[in-house]
VEXMIPA-149136 format. One record per atom (N, C-alpha, C): x, y, z. Coordinates in steps of 0.001 Angstrom, whole numbers, plus 500000, padded with zeros to 6 digits. Layout:
# residues N
XYZ
...
This chain:
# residues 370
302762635224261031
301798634160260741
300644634662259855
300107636164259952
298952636413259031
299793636766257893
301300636878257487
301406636801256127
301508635368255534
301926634117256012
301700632801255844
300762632639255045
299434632944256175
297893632702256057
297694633525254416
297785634775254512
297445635296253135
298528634784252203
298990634278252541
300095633419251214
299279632563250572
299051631817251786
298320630547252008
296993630501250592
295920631774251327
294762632040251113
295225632559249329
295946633177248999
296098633821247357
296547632855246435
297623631877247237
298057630639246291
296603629278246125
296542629522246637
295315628237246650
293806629093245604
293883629985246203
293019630777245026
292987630461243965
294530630603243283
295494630486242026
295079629370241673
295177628327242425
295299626980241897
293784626706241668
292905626666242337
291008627176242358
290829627106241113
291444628249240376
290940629306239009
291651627797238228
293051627787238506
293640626523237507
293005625580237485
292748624661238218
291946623718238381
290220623329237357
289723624677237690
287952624865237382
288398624470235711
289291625650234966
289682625163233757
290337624041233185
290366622845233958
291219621534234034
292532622181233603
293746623187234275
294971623646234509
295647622814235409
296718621661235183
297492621396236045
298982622278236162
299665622400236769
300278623125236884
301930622548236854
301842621870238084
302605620872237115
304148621116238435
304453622220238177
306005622943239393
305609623869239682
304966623401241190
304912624903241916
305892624565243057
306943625790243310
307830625649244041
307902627059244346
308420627473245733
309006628841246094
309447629590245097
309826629297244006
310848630170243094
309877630692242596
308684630223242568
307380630551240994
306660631655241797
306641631545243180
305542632302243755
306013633655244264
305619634978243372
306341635610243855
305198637208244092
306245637814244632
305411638940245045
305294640641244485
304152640849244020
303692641959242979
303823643104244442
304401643991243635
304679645464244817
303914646296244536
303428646369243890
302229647492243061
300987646816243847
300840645701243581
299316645250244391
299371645008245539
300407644409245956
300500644315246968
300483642479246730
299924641323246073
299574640117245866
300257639427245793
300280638133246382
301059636768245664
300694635962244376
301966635852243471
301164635880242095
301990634290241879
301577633110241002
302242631839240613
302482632259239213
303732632220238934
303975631900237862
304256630845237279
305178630723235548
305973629664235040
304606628380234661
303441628193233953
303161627555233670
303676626400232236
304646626262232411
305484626001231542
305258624081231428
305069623559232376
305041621971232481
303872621815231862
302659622615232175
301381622645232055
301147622133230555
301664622891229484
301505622947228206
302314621830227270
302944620967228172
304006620187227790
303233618849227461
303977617401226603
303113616454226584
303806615857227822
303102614426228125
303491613362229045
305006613136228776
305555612907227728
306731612413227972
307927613628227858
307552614347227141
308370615561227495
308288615842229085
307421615993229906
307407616445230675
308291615087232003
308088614438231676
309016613272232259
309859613485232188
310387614019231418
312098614277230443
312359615273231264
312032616398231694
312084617545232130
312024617574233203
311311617130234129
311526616529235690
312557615622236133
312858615090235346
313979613817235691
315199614143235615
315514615499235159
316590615967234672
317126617765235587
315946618307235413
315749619544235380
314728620023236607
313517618864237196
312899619502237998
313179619627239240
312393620313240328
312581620874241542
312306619597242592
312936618686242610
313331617391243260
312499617841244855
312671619232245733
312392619146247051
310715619195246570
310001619860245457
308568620543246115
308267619119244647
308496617748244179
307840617007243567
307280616149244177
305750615675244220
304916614945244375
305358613426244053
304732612054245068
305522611117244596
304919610594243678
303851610642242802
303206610217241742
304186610769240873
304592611712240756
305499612429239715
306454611509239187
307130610865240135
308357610062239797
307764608968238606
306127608571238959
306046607832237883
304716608077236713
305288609457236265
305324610732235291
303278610670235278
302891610681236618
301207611436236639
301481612989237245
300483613389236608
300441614449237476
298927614846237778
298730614921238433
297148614800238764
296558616590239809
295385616770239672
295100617670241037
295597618202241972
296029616838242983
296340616155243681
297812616575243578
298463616549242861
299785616467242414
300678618320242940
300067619081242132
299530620338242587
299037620731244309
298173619671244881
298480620421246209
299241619626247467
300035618780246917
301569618200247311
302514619221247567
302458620050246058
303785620849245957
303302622298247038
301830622130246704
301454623730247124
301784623215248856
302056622053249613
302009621638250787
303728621787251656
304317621816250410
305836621438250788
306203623327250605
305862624024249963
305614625666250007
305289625794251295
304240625969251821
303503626127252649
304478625565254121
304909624602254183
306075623728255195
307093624844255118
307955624913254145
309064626032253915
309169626943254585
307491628157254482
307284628819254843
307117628870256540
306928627996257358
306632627759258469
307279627226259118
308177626046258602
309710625660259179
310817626623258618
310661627289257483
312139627659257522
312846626461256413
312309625136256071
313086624568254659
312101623537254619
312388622531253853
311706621993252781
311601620481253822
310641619943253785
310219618467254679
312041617653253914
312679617483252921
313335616696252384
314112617661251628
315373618259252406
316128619313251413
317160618285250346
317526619151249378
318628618727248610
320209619592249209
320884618193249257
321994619042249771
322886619030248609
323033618162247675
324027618279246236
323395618509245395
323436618428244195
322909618019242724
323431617216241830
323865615877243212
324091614624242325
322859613704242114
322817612894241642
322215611823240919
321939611299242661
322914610785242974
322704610174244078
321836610750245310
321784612160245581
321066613052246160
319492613243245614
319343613495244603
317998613769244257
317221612079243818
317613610805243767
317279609976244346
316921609846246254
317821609900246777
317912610563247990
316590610812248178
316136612593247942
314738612912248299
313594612560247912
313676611753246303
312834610913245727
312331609438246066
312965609525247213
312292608259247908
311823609003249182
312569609575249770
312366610251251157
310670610938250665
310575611524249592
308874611806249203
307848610841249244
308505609497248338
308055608295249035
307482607687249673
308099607303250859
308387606318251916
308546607334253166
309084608309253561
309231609124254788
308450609500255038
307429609772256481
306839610944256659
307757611925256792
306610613197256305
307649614596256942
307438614851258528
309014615363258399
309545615855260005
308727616799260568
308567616762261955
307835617739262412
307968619107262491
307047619799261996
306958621219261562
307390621861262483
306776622233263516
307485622996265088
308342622697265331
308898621772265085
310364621657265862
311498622535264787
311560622415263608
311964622987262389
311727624243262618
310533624816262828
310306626734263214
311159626989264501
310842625768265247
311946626666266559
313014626776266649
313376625688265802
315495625682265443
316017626684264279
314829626810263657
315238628145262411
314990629426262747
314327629662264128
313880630987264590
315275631920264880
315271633257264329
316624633690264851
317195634071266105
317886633779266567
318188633743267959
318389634967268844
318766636255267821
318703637818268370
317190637870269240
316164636916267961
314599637747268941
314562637208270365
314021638235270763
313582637498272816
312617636480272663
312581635972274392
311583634976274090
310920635418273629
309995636410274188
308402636722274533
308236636454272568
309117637259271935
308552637295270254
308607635539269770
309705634887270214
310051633462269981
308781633039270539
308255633064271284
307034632240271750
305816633001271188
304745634045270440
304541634566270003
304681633831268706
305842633698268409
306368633271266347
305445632008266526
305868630665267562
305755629836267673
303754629140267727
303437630366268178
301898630267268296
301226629881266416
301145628558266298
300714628350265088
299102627690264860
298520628159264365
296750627711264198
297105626253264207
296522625668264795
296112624102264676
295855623412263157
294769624068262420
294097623802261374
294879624225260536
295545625081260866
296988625348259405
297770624293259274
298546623497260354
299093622464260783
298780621389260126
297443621134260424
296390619854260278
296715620443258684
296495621246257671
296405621234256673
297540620953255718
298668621618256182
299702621162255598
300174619733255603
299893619120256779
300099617847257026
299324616799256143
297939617168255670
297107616959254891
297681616564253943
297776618114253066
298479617941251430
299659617310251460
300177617042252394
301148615938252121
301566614829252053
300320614381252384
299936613023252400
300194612139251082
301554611131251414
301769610177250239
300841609469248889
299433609317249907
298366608632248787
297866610099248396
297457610094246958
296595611478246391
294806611553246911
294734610209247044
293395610320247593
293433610861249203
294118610939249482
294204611567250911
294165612618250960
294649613451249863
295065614674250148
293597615321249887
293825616870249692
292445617730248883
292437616983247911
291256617603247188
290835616899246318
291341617503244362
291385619173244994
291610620020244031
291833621523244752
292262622680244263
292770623743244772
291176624233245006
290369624240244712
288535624945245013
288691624366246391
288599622735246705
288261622242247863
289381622998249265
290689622839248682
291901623540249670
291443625385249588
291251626137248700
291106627274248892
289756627457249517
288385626456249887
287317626660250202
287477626053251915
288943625377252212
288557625120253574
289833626361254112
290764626950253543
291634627754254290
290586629624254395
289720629393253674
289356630453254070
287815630771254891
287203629092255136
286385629143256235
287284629034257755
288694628626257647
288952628672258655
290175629561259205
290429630506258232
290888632133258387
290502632946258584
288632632891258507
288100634238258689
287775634266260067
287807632666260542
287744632881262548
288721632630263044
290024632896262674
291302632664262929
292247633845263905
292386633128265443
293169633610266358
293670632962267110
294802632842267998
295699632167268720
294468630921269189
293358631058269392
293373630231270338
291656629713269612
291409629752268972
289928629581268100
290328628718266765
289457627607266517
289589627290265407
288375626507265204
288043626209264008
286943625320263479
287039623372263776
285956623293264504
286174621479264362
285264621430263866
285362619811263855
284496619072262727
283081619053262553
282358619846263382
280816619993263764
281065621637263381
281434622467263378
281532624010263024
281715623471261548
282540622936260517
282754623037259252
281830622146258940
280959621034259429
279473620663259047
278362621567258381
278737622563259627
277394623164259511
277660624314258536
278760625091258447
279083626189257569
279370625194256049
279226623951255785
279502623492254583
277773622825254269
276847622945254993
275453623216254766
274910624037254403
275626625584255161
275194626669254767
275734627062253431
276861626400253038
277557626446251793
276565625960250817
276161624908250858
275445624081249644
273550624244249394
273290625090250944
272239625724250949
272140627152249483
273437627590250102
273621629230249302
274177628580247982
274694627662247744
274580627318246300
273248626705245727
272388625955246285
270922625519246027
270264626893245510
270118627950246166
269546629134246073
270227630155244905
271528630086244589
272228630490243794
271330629922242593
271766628519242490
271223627713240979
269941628127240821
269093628176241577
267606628792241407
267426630090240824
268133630972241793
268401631904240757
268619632379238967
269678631555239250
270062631579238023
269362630878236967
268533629816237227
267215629539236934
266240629968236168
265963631213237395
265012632190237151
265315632949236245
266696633552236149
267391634448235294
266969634022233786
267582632757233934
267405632171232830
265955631842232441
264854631535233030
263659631921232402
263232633405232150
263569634059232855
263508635604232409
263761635858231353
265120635667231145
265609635717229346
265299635038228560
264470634075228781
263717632970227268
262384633984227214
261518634472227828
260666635092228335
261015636680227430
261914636929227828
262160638359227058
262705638460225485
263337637402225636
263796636788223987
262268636203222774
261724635827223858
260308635793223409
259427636878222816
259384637604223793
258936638947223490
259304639768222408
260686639847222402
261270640436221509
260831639601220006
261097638459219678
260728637868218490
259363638521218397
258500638190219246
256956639271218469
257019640163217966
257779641105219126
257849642267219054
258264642747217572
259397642134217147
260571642393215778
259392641523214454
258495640352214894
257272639932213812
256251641189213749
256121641576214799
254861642948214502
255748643932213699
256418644143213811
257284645347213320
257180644862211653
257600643671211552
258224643216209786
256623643239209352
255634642801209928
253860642987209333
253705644265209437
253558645460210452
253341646617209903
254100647471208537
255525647072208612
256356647480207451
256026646776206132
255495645646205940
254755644854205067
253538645645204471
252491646340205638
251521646792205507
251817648694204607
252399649073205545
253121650207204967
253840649804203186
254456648922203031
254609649088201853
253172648537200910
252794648012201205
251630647870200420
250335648715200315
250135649558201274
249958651068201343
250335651746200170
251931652152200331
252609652653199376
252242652258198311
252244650877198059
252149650721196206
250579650900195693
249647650514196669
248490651023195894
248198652618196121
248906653570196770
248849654829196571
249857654973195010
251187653900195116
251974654942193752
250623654086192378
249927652944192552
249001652519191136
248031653163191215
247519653993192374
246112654782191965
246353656610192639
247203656916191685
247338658089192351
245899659127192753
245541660018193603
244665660808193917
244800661971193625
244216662977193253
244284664457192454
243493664795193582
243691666786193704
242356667165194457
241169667698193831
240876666763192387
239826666996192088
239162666009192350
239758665007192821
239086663381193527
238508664109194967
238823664494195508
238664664864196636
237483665995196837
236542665702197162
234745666683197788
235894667459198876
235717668774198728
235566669624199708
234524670540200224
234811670693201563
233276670410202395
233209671701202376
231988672434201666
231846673685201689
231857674705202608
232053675845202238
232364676478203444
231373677570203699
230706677725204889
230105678559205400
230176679938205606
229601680820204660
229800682100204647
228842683040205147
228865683730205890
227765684676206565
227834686305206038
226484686978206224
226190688082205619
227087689077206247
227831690442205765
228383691148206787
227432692150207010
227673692765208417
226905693702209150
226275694156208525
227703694988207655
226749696321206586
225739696155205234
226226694745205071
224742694464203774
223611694339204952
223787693894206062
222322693063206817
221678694808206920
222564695806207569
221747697044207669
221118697290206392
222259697540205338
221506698140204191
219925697452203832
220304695739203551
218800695079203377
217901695249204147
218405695639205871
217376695961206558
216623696930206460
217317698419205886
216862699849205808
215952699633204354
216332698945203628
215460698631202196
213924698447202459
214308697133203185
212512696354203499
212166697236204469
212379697879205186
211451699241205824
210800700148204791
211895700433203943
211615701653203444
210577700808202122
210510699402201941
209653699292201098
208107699095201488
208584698781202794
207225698737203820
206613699568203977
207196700681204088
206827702009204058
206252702635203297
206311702627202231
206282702897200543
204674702429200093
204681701086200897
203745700134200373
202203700554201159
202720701113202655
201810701266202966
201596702860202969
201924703499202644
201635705263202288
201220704649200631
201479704074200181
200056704157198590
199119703319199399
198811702324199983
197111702034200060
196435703129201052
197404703753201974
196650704731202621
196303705742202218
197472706249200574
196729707273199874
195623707172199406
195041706073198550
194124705582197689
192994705514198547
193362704987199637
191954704785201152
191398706785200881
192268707020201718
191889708572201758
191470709440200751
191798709312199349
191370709998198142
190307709984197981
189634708565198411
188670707858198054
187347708587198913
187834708557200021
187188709248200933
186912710595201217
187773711213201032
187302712604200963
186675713026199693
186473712164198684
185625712711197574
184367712230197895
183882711598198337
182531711402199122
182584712552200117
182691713063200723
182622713809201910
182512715003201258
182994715320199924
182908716546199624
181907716358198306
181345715086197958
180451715426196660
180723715545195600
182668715548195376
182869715667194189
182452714278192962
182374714483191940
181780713459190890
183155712650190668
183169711463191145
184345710607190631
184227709976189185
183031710054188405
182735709980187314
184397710170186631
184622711336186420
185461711708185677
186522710493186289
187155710958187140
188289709654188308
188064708374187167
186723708471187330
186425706526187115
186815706603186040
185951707414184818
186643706975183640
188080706982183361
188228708304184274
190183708395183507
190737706914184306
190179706640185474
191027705354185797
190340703904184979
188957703869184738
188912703148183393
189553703218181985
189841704575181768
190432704616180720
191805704365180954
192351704342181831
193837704281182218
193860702857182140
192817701793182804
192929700428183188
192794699879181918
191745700655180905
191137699435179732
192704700232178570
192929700861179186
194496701954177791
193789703245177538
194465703786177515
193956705486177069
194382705594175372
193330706332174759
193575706471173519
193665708007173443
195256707952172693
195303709307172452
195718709688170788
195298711004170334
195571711725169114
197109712009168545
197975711752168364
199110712031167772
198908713356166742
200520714120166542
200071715550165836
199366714901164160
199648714130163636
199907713234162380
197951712971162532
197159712544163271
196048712403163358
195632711178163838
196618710019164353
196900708956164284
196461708652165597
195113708199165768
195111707248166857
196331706421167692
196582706966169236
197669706178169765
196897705247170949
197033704166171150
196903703706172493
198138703291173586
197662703704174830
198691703585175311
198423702112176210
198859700868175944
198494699491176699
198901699900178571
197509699606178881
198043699548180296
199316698429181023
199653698547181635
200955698157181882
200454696430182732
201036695665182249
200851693829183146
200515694210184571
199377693920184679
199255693811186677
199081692563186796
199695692628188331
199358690939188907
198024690748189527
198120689456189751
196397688980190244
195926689952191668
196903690023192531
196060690652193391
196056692277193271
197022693165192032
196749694260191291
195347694297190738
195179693202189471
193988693174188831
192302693136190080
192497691992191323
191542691940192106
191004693714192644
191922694030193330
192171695369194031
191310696164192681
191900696645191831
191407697198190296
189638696764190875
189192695930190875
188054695256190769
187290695474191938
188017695314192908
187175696061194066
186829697297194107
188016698534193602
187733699729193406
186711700284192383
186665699126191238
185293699651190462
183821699612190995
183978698804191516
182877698044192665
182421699242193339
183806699353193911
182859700546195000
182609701673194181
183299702477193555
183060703480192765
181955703474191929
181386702164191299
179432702391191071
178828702773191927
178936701647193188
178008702126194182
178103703333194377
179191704373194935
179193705646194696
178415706442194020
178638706331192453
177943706666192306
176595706370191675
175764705361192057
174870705591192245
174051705636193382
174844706006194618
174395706779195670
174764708434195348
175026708721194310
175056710077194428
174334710487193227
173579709569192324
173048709589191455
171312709620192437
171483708868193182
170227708700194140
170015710038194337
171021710455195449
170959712208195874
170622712815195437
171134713035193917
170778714103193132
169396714393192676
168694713133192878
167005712795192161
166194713317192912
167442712776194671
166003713340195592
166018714698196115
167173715526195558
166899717041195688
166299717615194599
């Protein structure tokens, strides 16, 4: 019975997927449905009616099609949804009785009329009674009663899709594959879904699709939102590259040299050894400067102290200051120009004459009064 059920559950799948794409299918019969060994799956083949027009396909049923698993709309050449889970219903019977609600016993004319009304006008025969007369008779009870244990709602379903009016039946393979597998996944001898359990799990169904669409919603504002972005994003890009080339062209119409260009001078400092040398200089001129006024102080002074006559001094340094005139061998008056002094040379000069009168005529005094 749980290979039934997953029969059940993979074919109706099949038809789901056919369906969503408006796929009718057209002959599904035992022969089409077959089984992949590698996957392990039940796979439908032969979409062959599917692709056909209306009247070809009339032509082809009336002649050629599978008389036990045809729908009774068929006979008068619809094929609808509906039509599809007829056949998927009389599969499903096969599988659980052991043959077909309306077998063919010839392949006369007269026979497949026969079941073409019996699709009709008959209900189908009862399912259990068909499993218990086809059960093989080697098994013991205990397995015979065991075989016989069939879900209620499997029952109820097949009985369903077989329902003469199409409006009776499912509606489409989504609706049949969406109720065999709410009521397979709580499926055991003795449990099944009623009509207040598939209420409420077909609330929770249309809840989780409400929330789904929202989602997807959202998704979908997300991506107008980011598609958005991106257009800026790809406009900033084409204005900076705009900007960049126009950059470019007034750099290639005004080219720049680096004689356009001020460079910022550069800061150079004294090294060590000039700073010593200049330093040892201005000492030593300091030095220099002040050993001559301290000579001149002192010369000055000890010729007072000793009485000598600076007379002579004065003139030779008058004569030195105003030029010295000297005799050449020739007879020739020479002067020699005293040399440019500066103002505070010439002052100094001027102080020293200064004092050197007074001198002497404090020693001119002396001399009177000895």
């Amino acid at each position: 019975m749980k290979e039934v059920i997953k029969i059940a559950e993979q074919l109706s799948n099949a038809l789901a997927h056919c369906h969503k794409v408006d796929v009718r299918h057209g002959d599904i019969k035992s022969n089409n449905v077959k089984y992949n060994i590698d996957t392990g799956n039940y796979v439908l083949l032969d979409f062959g009616l599917a692709i056909m027009s209306d009247e070809q396909r009339r032509t082809s049923l009336r002649h050629a099609g599978a008389i036990e698993f045809m729908a009774p709309e068929q006979n008068q050449g619809q094929m609808l949804y509906e039509t599809d889970i007829y056949s998927f219903g009389v599969v499903m019977f096969e599988l659980m009785a052991g043959a077909v609600p309306f077998p063919l016993h010839d392949k006369g004319e007269t026979a497949r009329n026969r079941v073409m009304v019996s699709h009709m006008e008959t209900p189908p025969p009862d399912l259990l009674e068909l499993r218990k007369q086809n059960l093989p008779e080697s098994w013991p009870e205990e397995k015979k009663g065991r075989e016989m244990t069939v879900p209620t709602w499997l029952l109820n379903m097949v009985y369903r899709c077989l329902e003469k009016n199409p409006e009776n039946r499912f509606a489409n393979g989504v609706e049949l594959h969406e109720h065999i597998v709410l009521n397979s996944t709580l499926y055991n001898d003795k449990v099944e879904l009623t009509g207040a359990d598939l209420s409420i799990l077909q609330k929770e169904n249309e809840k989780l699709l409400r929330e789904k669409s929202q989602l997807q919603t959202k998704i979908a504002q997300f991506q107008q939102a980011t598609e958005r972005r991106d257009e800026e994003l790809s406009l900033l890009r084409d204005t900076v590259s705009q900007k960049d080339a126009e950059i470019t062209e007034l750099r290639s119409a005004y080219p720049t040299t680096t004689s356009d260009v001020v460079a910022e001078p550069q800061r150079r400092g004294v090294s060590k050894g000039a700073f010593y040398a200049l330093l040892v200089f201005t000492i030593c001129l300091a030095a220099f400067a002040a050993y001559s006024l301290f000579s001149k102080s002192a010369g000055t002074g000890m010729g007072a102290m000793l009485g000598v006559d600076t007379t002579s001094v004065s003139d030779s340094s008058t004569t030195q200051t105003g030029g010295e005139k000297k005799v050449d061998e020739n007879g020739n008056t020479v002067v020699n120009e005293p040399p440019i002094k500066t103002p505070q040379q010439k002052a100094d000069s001027v102080k020293r004459a200064e004092l050197q009168k007074k001198k002497q005529s404090a020693n001119a005094a002396g001399r009177n009064t000895g």
